[in-house]
C-alpha positions in Angstrom: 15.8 -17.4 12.1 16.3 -19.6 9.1 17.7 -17.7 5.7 15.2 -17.2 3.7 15.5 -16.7 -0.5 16.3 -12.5 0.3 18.3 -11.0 2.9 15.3 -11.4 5.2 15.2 -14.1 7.5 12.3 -16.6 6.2 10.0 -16.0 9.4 10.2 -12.3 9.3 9.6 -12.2 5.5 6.7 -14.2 6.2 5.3 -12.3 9.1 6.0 -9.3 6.6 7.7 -7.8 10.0 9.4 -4.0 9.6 12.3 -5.1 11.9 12.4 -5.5 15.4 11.3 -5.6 18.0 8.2 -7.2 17.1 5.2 -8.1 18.1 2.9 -11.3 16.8 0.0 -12.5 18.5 -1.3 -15.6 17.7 -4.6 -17.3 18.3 -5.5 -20.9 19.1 -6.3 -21.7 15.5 -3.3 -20.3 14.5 -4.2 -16.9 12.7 -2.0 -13.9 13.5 -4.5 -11.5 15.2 -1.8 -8.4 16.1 1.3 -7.4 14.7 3.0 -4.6 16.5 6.2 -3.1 15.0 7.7 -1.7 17.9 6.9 -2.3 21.7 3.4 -1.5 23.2 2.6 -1.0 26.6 2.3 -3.8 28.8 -0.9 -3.6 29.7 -2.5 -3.2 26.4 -0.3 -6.8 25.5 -1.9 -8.8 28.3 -5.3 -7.1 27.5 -5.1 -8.5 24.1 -3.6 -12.0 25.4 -6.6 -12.0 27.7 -9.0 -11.1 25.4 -7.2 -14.4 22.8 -8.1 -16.5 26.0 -11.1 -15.4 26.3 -12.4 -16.3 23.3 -14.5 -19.7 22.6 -12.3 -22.2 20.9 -15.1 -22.6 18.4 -14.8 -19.3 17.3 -14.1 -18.3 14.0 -11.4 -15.0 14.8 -12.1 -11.5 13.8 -15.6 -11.0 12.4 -15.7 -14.9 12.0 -12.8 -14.9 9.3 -11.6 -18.0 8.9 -8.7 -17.1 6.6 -5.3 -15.7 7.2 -5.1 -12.6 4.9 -8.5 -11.6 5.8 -8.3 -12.6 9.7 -5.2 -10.1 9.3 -7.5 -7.1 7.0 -10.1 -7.5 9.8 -7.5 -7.0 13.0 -6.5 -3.7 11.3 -3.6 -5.0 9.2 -2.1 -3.0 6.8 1.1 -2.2 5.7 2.8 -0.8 8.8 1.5 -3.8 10.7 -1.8 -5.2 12.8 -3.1 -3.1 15.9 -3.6 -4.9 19.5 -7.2 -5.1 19.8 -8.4 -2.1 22.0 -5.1 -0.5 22.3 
């Protein structure tokens, strides 16, 4: 990971990530949809991953957010992180 301005690295300051290992899913559009500080099961991973594929490509993410912030408040984001969907 690239420096960033801190003594975080720039991509984990900008994920807002706790440390690792962590989790990011991201969706076809781009928006982070999970965020899981720690490592979740297996099965609730490629639950969520199937559920990302799933989804039409039209679609607008989480409750049809279309920006980051609050595509990350509606994926149950908050300050320890974003919940895999149906974990």
């Amino acid at each position: 990971d690239t420096p960033g301005e801190s003594d975080i690295p720039m991509t984990m300051a900008r994920y807002e990530m706790r440390g690792t290992p962590t989790l990011v899913l991201i969706d076809r559009e781009g928006r982070r949809r999970a965020q899981v500080f720690g490592r979740p099961e297996d099965m609730e991973v490629g639950a969520a991953i199937q559920a990302l594929i799933d989804e039409s490509p039209r679609g607008g993410g989480v409750d049809g957010a279309t920006d980051k912030g609050d595509d990350a408040a509606r994926a149950g984001c908050d300050d320890e992180g974003c919940a895999i969907p149906g974990g």
